[in-house]
C-alpha positions as CSV (number, residue, x, y, z in Angstrom):
1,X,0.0,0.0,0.0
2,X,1.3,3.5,-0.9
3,X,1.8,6.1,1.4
4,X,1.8,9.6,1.1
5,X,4.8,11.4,2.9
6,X,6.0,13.6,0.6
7,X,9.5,13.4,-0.2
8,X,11.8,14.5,-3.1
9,X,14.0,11.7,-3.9
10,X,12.5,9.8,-6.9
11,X,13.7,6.9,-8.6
12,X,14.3,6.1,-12.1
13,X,11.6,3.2,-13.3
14,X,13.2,0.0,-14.2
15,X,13.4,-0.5,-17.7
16,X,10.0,-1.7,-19.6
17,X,12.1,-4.5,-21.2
18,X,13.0,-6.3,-17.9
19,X,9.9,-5.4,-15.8
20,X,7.9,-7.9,-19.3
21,X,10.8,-10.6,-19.0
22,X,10.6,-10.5,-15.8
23,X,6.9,-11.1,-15.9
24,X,6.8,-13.6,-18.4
25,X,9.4,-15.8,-16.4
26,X,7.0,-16.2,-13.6
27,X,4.1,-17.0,-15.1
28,X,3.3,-20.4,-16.4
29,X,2.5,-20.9,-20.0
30,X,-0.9,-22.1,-19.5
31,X,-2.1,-18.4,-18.3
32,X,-0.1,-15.8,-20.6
33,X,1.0,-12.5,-18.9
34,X,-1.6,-9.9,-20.3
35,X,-3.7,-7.0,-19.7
36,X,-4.6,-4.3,-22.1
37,X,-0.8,-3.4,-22.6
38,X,1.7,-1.2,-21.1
39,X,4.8,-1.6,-23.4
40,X,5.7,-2.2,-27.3
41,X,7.2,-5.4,-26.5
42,X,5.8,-8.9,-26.9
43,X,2.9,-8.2,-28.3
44,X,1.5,-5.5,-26.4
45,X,1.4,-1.9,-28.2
46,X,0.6,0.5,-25.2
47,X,-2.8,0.0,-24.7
48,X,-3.3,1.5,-21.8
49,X,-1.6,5.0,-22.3
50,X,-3.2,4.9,-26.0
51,X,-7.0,4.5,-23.9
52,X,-5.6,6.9,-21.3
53,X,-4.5,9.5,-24.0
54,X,-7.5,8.9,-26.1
55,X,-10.0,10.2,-23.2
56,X,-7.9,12.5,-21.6
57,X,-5.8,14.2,-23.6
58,X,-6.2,18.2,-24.4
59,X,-6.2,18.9,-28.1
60,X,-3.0,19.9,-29.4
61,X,-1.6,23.1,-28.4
62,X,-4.4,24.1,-25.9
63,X,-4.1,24.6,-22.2
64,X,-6.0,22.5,-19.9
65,X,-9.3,23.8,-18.4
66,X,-8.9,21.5,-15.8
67,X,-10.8,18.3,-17.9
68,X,-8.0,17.4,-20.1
69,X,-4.5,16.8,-19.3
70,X,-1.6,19.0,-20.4
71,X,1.3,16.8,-22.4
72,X,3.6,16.1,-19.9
73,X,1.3,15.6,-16.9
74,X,-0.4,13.5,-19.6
75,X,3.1,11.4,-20.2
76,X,2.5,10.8,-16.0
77,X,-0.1,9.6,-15.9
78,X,-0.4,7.7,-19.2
79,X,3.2,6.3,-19.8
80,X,5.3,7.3,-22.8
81,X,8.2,5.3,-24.3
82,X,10.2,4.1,-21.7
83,X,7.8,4.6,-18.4
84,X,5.0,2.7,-17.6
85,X,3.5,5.9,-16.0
86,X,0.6,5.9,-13.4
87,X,-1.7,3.8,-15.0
88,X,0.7,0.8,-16.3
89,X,2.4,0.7,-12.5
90,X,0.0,-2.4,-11.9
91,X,2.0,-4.2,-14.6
92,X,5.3,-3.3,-12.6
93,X,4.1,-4.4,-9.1
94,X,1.1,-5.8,-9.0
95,X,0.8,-8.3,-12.2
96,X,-0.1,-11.2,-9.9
97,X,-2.8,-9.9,-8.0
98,X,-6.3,-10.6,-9.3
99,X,-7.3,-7.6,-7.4
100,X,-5.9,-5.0,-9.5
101,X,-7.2,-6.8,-12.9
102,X,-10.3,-7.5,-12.1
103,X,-9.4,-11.3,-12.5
104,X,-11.1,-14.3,-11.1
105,X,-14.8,-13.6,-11.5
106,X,-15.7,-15.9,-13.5
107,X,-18.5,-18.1,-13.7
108,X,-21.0,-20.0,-16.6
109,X,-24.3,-21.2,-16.3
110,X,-24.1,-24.4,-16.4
111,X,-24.7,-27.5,-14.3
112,X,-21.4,-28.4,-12.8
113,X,-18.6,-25.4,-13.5
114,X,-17.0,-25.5,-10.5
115,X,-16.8,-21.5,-9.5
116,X,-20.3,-20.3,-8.7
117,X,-21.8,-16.7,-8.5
118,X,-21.1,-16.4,-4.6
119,X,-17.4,-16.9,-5.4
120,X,-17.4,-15.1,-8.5
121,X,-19.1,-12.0,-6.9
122,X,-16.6,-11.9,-4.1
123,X,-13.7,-11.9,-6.4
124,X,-15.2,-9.1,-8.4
125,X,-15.9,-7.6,-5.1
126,X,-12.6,-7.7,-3.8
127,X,-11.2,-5.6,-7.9
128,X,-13.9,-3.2,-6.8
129,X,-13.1,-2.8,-3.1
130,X,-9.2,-2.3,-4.6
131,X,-9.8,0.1,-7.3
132,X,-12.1,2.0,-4.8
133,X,-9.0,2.7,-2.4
134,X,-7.1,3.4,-5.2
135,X,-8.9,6.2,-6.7
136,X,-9.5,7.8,-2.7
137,X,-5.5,7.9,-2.2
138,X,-5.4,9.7,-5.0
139,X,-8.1,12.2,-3.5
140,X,-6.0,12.2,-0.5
141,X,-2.8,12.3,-1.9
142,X,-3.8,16.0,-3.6
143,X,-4.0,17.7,-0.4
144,X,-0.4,17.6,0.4
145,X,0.1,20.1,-3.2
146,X,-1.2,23.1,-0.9
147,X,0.8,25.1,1.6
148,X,-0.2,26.1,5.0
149,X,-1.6,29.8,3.4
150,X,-3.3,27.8,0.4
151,X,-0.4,28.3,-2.1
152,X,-0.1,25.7,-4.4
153,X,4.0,24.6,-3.8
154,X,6.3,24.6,-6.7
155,X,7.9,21.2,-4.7
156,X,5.3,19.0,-4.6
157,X,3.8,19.6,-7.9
158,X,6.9,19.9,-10.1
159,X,7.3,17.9,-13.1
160,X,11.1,18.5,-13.5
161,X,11.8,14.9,-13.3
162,X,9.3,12.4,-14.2
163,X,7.3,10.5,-11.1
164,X,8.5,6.9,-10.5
165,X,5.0,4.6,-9.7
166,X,6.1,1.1,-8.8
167,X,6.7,-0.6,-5.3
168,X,4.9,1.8,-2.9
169,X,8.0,4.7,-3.4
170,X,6.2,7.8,-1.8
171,X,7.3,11.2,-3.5
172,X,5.7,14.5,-5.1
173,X,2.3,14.9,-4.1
174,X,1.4,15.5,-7.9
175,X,2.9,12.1,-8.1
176,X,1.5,10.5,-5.4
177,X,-2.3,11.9,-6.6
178,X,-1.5,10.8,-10.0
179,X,-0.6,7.3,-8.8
180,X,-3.6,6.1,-6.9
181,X,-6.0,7.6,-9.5
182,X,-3.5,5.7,-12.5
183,X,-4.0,2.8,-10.5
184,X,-7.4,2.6,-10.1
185,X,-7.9,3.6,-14.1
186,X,-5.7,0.5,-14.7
187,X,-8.0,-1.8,-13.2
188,X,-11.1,-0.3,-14.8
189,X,-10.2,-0.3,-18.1
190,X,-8.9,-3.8,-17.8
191,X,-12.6,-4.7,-16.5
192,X,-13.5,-4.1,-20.0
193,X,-11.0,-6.4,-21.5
194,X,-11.2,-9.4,-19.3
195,X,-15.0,-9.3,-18.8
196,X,-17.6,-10.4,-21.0
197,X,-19.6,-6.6,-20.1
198,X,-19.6,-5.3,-24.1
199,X,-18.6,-8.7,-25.8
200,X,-20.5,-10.8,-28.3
201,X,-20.7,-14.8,-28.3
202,X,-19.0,-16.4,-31.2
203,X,-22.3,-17.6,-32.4
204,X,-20.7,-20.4,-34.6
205,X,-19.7,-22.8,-31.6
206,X,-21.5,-23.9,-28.8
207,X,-21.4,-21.5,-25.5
208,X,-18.6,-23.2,-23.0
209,X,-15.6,-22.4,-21.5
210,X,-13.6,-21.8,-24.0
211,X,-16.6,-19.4,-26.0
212,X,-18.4,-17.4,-23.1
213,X,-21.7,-15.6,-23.3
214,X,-21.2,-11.9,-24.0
215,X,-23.5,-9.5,-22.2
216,X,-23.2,-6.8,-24.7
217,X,-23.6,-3.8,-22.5
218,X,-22.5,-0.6,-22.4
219,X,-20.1,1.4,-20.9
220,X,-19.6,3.0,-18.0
221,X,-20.4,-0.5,-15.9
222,X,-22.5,0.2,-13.0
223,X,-20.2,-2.1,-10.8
224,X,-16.8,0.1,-11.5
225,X,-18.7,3.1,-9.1
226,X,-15.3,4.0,-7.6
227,X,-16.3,7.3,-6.1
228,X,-18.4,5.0,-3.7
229,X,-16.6,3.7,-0.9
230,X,-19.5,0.9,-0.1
231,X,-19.5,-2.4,-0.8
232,X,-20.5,-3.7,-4.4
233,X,-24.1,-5.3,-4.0
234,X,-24.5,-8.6,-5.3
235,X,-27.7,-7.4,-7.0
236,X,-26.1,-5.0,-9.3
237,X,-24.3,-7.5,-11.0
238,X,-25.7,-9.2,-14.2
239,X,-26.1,-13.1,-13.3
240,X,-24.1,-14.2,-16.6
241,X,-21.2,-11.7,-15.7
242,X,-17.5,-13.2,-16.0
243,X,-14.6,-12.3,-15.8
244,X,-11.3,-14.9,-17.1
245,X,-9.6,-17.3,-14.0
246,X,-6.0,-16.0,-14.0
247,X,-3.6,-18.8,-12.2
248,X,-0.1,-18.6,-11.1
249,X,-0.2,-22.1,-11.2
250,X,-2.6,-24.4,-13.4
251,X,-5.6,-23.6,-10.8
252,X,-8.5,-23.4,-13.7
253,X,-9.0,-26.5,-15.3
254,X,-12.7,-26.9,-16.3
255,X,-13.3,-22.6,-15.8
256,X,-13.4,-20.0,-17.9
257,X,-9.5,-19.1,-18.5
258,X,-8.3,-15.2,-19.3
259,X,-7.2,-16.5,-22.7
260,X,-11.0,-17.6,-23.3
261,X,-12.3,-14.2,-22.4
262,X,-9.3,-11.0,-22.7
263,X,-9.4,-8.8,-25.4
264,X,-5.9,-7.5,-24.4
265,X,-4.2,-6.5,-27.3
266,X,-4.2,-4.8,-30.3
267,X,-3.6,-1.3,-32.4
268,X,-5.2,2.0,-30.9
269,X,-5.2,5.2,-32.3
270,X,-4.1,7.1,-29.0
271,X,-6.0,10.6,-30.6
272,X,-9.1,9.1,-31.6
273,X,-9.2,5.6,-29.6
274,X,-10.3,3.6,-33.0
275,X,-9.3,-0.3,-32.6
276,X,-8.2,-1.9,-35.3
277,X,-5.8,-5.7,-35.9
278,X,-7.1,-7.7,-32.5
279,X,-4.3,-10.2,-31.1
280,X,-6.4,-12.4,-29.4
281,X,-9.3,-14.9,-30.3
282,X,-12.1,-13.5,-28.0
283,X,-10.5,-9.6,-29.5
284,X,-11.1,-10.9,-33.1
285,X,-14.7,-12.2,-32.5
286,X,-17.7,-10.3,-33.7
287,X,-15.6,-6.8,-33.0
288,X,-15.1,-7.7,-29.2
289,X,-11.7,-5.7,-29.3
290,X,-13.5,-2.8,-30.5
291,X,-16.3,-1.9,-28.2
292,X,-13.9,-3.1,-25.1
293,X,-11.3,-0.1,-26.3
294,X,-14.8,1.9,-26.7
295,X,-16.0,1.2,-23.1
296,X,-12.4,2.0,-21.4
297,X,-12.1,5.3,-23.2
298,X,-15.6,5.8,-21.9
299,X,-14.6,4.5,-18.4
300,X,-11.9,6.7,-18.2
301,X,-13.8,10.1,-19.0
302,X,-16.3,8.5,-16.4
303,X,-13.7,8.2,-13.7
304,X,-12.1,11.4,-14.0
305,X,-15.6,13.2,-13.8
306,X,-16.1,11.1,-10.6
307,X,-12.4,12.3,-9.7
308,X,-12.7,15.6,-9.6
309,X,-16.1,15.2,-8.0
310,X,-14.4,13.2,-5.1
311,X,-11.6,16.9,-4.9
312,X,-14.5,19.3,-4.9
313,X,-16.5,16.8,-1.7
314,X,-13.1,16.6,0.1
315,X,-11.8,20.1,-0.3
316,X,-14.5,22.5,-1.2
317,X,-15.4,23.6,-4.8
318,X,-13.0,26.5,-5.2
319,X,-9.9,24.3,-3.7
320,X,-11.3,20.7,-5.2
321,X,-11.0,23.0,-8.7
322,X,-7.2,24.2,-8.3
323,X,-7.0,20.3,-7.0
324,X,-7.9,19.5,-10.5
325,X,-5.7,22.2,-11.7
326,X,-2.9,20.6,-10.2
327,X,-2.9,17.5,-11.5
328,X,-3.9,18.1,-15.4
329,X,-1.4,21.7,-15.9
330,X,2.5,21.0,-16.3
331,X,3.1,24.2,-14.5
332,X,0.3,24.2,-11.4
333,X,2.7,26.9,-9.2
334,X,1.8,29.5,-11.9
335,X,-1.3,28.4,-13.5
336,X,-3.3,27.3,-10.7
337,X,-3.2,30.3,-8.2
């Protein structure tokens, strides 16, 4: 769990290379190592900063009114070449934990699978419980950019170096804001991937394990409420909701595997968010790949909103503002007196 004592030391982020080697040694071969994608390396293309810029970005060469995200607090919070940014830093620390992937909520109607709902609404429960104190240490985290007389400080919002967002390393409060909120828009975009909430059933074979029932829903999904810090209800989720069984050792024989279900990879247009050349067989089916890239950018517009909601109930609508100043301007001690 991060913590927020503001410091200055930063370190540099391993290198995207050996944080995916790394990765790939440790995880069988039965469950491949994905998520919407981080890096350009071994098969991924960036998919989460190409979501993350697609929803979030300012258009080019205009300054941030406070709901789009200046370049290089952009690069932060999205990744560019070389970083993994706020949002990929699951991928660097957390890329075992079903938690932050919203893995492990599977389940299929039919007599016999041996996960049931109960099981498969707790696990969900538990990516919705994580994602929810995510995105409030990121609310939290913002306070610490304001001096004792309300002066936004130069120190704890700079962007002279980039942030580092891996292994709990507390630093800049900018950082440390954009961190939990990255975090917490990791997990919710990959709900969209490794769910069946927008998908399509390949109607040419028989509904199993290995070919899921899609829901074909839209985004946002009422379950990823993140502002909320209750419980998720069992009633708000669709009975023939799944999620893929993610295994660091063979643990889901006979369940619905994250190979059956993810939609992890493939080409997006990081302006407009289009979705073209799907990597996986549940991404290439009936234009799965597509409307999961369509929800995340959607979730992610959704979650900001709810963000900067979350600064203006914490510190005030004139504060909660320059909160949201803070975090989207790569200059906040000039720009967000």
């Amino acid at each position: 769990m991060t913590t927020f004592r503001p410091r200055t030391l930063r370190r540099r982020p391993a290198p995207a290379a050996l944080a995916a080697m790394t990765v790939a040694l440790l995880v069988p071969l039965e469950q491949p190592a994905q998520a919407f994608g981080t890096i350009n390396r071994f098969g991924q293309q960036s998919e989460h900063e190409r979501i993350t810029r697609a929803a979030l970005a300012c258009p080019a060469g205009t300054p941030s009114d406070g709901t789009c995200f200046e370049p290089h607090s952009l690069d932060q919070l999205a990744g560019k070449s070389g970083t993994f940014g706020a949002v990929g830093a699951p991928d660097t620390d957390e890329i075992l934990s079903p938690a932050a992937h919203c893995d492990n909520a599977d389940y299929l109607s039919l007599s016999g699978y041996p996960h049931s709902r109960e099981q498969a609404n707790s696990a969900l429960a538990s990516c919705i419980s994580r994602l929810q104190s995510r995105f409030a240490e990121g609310v939290g985290a913002v306070g610490a950019a304001f001096g004792g007389d309300g002066a936004v400080s130069e120190k704890e919002t700079t962007l002279s170096k980039d942030c580092t967002f891996t292994l709990g390393i507390s630093g800049r409060a900018k950082c440390n804001a954009l961190e939990g909120f990255g975090r917490a828009l990791h997990g919710a975009q990959d709900f969209y991937s490794h769910s069946n909430w927008t998908d399509r059933t390949d109607t040419a074979r028989a509904v199993g394990t290995d070919n899921p029932p899609g829901l074909d829903l839209q985004a946002p999904a009422t379950v990823l409420n993140l502002i909320s810090t209750g419980p998720l209800h069992p009633s708000a989720i669709p009975q023939d909701l799944s999620t893929g069984c993610f295994a660091m050792f063979p643990g889901c024989r006979k369940r619905i595997r994250h190979g059956d279900l993810n939609k992890d990879n493939g080409l997006i247009h990081p302006m407009t968010g289009a979705a073209t050349a799907p990597k996986t067989p549940r991404g290439r089916t009936a234009g799965n790949f597509q409307r999961a890239v369509e929800a995340a950018v959607t979730e992610t517009r959704r979650q900001w909103r709810d963000f900067r909601q979350a600064l203006t109930d914490r510190y005030g609508t004139e504060r909660g503002r320059r909160a949201a100043c803070v975090l989207t301007h790569d200059v906040p001690a000039r720009d967000c007196r």
